[in-house]
C-alpha positions in Angstrom: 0.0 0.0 0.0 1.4 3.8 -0.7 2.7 5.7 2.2 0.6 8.4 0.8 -2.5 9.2 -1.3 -0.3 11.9 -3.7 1.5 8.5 -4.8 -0.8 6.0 -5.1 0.1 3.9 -8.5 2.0 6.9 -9.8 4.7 4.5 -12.0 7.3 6.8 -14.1 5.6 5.0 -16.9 2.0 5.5 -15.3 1.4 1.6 -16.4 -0.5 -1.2 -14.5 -0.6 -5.1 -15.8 -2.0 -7.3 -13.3 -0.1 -10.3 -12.5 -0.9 -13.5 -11.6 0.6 -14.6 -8.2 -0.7 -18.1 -6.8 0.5 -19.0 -3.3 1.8 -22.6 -3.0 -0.4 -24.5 -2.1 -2.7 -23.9 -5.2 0.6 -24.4 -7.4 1.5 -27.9 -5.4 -2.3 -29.2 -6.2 -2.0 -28.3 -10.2 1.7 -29.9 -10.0 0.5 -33.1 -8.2 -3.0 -33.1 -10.9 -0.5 -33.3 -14.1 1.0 -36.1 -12.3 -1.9 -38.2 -12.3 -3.0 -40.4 -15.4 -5.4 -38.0 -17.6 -7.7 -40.0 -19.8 -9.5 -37.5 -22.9 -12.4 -38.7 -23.4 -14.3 -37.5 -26.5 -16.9 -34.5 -26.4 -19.7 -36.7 -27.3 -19.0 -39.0 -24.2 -18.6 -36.3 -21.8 -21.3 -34.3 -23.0 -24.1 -37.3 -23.1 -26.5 -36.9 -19.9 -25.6 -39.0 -16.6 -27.7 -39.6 -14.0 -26.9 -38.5 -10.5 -28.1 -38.4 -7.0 -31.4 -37.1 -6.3 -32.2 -38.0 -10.2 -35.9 -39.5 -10.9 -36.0 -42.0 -12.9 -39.2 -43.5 -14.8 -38.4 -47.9 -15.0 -41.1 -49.8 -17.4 -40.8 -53.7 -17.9 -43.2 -54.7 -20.0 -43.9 -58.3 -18.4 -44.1 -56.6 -14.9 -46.4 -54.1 -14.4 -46.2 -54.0 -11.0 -42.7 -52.7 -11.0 -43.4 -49.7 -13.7 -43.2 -46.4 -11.7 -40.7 -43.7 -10.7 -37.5 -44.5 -9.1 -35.1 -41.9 -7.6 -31.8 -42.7 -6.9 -30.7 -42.4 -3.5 -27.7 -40.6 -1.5 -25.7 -43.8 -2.4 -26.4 -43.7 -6.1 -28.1 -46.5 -6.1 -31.6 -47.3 -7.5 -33.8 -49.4 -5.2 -36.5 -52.0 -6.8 -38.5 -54.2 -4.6 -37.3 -57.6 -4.0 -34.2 -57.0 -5.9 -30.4 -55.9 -4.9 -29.6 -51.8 -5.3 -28.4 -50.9 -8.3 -25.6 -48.5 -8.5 -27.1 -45.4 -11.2 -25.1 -42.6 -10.5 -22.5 -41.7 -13.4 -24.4 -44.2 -15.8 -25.8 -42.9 -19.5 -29.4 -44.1 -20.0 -28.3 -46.7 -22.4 -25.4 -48.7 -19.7 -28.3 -48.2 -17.1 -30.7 -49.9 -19.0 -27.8 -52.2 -19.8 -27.3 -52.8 -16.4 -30.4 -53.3 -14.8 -31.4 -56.1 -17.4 -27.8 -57.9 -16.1 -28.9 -57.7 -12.7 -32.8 -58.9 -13.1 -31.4 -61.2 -15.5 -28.9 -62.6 -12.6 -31.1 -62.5 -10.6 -33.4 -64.8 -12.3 -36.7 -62.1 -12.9 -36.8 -63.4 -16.2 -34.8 -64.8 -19.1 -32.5 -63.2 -21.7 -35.1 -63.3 -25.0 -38.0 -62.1 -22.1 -35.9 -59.0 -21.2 -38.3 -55.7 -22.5 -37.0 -53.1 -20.3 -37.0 -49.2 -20.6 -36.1 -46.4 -18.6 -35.7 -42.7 -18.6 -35.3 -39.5 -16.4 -38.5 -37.8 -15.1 -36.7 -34.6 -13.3 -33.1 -34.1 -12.7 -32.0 -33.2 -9.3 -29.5 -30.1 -8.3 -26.3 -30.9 -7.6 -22.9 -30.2 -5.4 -19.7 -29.9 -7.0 -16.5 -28.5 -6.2 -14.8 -26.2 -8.8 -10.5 -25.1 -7.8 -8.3 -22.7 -9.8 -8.2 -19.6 -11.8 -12.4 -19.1 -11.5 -13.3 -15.7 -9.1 -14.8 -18.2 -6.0 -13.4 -21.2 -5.5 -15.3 -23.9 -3.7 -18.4 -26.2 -3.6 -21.1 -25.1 -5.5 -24.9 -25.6 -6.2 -26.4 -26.2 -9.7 -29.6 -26.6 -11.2 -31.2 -25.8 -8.3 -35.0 -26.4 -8.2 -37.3 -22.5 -8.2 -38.8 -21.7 -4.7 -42.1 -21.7 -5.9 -42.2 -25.3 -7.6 -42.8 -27.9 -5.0 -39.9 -30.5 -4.5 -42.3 -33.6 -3.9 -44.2 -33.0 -7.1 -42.8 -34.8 -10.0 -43.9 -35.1 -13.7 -45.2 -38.3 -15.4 -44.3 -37.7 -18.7 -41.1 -39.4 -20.1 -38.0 -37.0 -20.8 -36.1 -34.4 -19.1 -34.0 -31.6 -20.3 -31.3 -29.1 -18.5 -28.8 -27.2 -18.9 -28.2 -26.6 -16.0 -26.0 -29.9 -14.9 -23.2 -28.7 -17.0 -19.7 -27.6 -16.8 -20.6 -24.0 -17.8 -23.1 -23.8 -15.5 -20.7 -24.9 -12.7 -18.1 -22.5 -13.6 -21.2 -19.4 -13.9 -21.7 -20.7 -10.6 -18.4 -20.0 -9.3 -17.9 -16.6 -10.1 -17.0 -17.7 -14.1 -13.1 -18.0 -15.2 -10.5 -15.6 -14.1 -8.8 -13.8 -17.3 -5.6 -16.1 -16.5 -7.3 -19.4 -17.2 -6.1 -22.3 -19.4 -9.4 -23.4 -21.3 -7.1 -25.9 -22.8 -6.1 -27.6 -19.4 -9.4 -28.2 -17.1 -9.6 -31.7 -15.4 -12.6 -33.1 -13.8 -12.4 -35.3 -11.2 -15.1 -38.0 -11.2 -15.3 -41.5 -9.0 -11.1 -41.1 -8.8 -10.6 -41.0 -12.8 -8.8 -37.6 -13.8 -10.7 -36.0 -17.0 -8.5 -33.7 -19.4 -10.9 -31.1 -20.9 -10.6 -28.4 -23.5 -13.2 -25.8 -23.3 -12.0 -23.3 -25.3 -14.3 -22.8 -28.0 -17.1 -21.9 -25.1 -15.7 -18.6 -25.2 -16.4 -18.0 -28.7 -19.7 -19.5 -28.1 -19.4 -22.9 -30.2 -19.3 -26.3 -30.0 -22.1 -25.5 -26.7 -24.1 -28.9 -27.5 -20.9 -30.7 -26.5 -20.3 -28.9 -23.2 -19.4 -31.8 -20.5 -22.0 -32.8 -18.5 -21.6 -33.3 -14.3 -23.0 -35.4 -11.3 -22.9 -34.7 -8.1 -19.5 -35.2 -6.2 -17.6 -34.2 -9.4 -14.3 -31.7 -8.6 -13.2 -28.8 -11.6 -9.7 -28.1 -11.1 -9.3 -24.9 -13.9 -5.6 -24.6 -14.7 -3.6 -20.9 -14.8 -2.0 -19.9 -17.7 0.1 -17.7 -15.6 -0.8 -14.7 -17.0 -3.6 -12.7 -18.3 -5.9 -13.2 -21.6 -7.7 -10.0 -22.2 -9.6 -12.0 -24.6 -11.5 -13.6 -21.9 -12.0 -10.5 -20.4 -15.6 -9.9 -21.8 -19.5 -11.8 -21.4 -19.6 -15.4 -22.1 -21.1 -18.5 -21.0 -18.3 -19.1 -18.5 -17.2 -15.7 -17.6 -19.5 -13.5 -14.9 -22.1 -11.8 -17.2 -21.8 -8.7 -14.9 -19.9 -7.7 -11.5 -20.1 -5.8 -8.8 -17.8 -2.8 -8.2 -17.2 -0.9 -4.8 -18.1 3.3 -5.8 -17.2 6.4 -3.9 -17.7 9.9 -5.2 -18.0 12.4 -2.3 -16.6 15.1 -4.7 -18.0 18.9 -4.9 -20.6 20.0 -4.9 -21.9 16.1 -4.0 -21.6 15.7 -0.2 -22.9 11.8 -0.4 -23.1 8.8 -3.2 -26.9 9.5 -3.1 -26.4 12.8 -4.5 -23.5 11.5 -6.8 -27.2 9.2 -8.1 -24.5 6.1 -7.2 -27.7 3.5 -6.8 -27.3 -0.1 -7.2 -27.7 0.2 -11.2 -24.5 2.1 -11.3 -22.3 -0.3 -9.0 -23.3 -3.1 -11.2 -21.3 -3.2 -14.6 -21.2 -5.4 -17.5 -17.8 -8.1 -16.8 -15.3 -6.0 -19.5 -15.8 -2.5 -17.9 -12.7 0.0 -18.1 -12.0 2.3 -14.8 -13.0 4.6 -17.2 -16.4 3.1 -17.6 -16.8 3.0 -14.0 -15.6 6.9 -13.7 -18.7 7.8 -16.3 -20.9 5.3 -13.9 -19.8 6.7 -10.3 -20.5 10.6 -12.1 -16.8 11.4 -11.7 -17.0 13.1 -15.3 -18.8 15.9 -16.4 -19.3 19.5 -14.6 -17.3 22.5 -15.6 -14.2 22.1 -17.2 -11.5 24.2 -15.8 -13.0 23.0 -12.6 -13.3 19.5 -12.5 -11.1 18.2 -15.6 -8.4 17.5 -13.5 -10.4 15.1 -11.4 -8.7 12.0 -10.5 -9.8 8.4 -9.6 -8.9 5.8 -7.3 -8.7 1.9 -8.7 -8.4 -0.7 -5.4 -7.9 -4.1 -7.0 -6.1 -7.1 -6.7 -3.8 -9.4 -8.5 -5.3 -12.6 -9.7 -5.0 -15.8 -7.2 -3.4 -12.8 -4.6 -5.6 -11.3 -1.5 -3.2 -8.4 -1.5 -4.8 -5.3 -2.3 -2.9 -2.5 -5.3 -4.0 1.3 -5.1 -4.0 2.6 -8.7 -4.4 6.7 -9.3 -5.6 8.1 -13.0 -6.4 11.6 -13.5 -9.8 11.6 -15.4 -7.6 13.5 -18.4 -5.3 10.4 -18.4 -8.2 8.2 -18.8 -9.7 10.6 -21.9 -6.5 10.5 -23.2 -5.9 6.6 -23.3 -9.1 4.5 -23.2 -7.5 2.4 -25.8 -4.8 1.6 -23.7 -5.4 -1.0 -21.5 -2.5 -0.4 -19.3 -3.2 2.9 -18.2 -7.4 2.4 -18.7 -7.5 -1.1 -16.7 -9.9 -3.6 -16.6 -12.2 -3.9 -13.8 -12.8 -7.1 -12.1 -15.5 -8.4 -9.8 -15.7 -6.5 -6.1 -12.8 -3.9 -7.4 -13.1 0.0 -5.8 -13.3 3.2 -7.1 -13.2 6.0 -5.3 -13.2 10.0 -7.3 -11.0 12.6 -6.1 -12.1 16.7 -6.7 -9.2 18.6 -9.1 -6.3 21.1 -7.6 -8.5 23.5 -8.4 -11.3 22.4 -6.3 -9.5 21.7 -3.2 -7.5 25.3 -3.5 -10.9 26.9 -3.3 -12.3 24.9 -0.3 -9.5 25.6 1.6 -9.8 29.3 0.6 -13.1 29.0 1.6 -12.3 27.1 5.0 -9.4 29.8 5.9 -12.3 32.5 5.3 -14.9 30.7 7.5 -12.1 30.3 9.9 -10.8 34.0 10.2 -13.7 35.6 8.8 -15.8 36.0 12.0 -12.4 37.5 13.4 -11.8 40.0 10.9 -15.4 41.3 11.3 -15.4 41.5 15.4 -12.1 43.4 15.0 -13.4 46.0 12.5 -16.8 46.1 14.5 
């Protein structure tokens, strides 16, 4: 942190880049994960729907009525029939659970090999817990395709089929704050039932090959590798960066006494994920007024490195800023939960001290002439 606000970020070159700076035990995890055996599975195999916990499934056999209903599969994974030995579900494609079950009835003795007329599908799939690690903007376990409020959890459909989107690894990823601008879309590895996954989600950026985004079930762990520095072409909206952010405003500059007066509302502190600080001065009101009064404004940028807790003060005068909002070095990018605070000009804070000196001595001067 400066000693003092008159040098807060002033380079010689007035240039910021952020960094990346991971401590050591993120880098030891990534370093032990590329030691493991990666298997690369194809995008149609990752991408085909798996059921999971929670999951309920609709079971036909068409010699057995009695055993036709809805099925969900339990905290084990495991789908319980009557009269029959649990079936382990979880991670299975319709096709090997279909596949499976008619193994087990069949071993079972229900009924024989050329008798076997067996169907099943999912009725309503369940939210899920997975844990997502690495260059994303919250790290940890997160919830997806979590049921609305307002539709009950013990009513389920009859019909056959189920579609969501929201079991995927975009949605995960959306879930944890989306991908820092550091991340290595060719390098992501999901952990599933202690097999290591290696995934390349690049095109997701750009919006293609979506239909083949991999799939998840609960208990799966993202571990989203850094490139070690940043991309600022993954600094803008997509289906695995934050659609918007949050940003931290402060403009008590004259003649506004408070942010209500600046009109900072919760509109303005929200900006689209690709904002400049100069974007955020137009939002927090830090431009505009009379010229040879408030042109030499300046702004405050608190932000952070990525993967570093460590905050970096950063100073632009608002004619900086006008000067260079092409250049991302002296016009940073914001990033989620940064702060901006506006500063008045010279000019401004020359007069108010005028000002205060006269309310000071003013009174004095009068009594003594008085």
């Amino acid at each position: 942190m400066p000693k003092h606000l008159d040098n807060a970020g002033e380079e010689t070159d007035h240039t910021f880049h952020r960094s990346v700076r991971l401590d050591n035990q993120t880098v030891t995890t990534f370093r032990a994960l590329q030691q493991q055996q990666l298997v690369t599975a194809s995008d149609v195999e990752m991408s085909t729907p798996r059921f999971s916990r929670g999951d309920w499934v609709k079971m036909k056999i068409q010699t057995m009525p009695n055993y036709d209903g809805l099925y969900q599969i339990n905290a084990a994974g495991e789908m319980e029939i009557p009269f029959s030995d649990p079936l382990l579900a979880a991670g299975l494609d319709r096709r090997n659970l279909i596949r499976a079950l008619q193994s087990s009835l069949l071993r079972q003795g229900w009924f024989h090999d050329d008798q076997t007329m067996l169907d099943v599908s999912l009725v309503r799939a369940s939210s899920i817990q997975v844990t997502v690690f690495g260059a994303v903007f919250s790290q940890g376990q997160v919830t997806i395709n979590g049921q609305p409020a307002t539709k009950p959890q013990d009513t389920v459909q009859h019909e056959t089929g189920s579609f969501t989107t929201g079991r995927n690894l975009a949605a995960a990823l959306r879930a944890a704050g989306g991908i820092r601008p550091d991340a290595d879309l060719r390098n992501v590895i999901l952990k599933r039932h202690g097999v290591f996954y290696l995934l390349n989600i690049h095109n997701l950026v750009d919006g293609e090959h979506y239909q083949t985004v991999p799939t998840l079930i609960q208990g799966d762990e993202i571990y989203v590798a850094s490139r070690g520095e940043e991309d600022t072409h993954l600094i803008r909206p997509t289906s695995i960066t934050p659609p918007g952010m949050r940003v931290l405003m402060s403009n008590l500059t004259a003649p506004a006494l408070s942010n209500a007066q600046s009109a900072i509302s919760t509109d303005a502190t929200r900006l689209a994920y690709g904002a400049s600080l100069l974007d955020a001065a137009i939002s927090a009101n830090c431009i505009g007024g009379t010229h040879n009064a408030n042109a030499s404004r300046s702004i405050l940028l608190i932000t952070r490195h990525h993967g570093s807790t460590q905050q970096v003060v950063i100073r632009r005068s608002i004619n900086q800023l006008l000067a260079n909002a092409s250049d991302y070095a002296v016009n940073p990018y914001l990033m989620p939960d940064d702060g901006v605070a506006c500063y008045d000009s010279r000019f401004t804070n020359l007069r108010d001290v005028a000002r205060g000196v006269g309310e000071l001595f003013g009174p004095i001067l009068l009594g003594g002439i008085l």
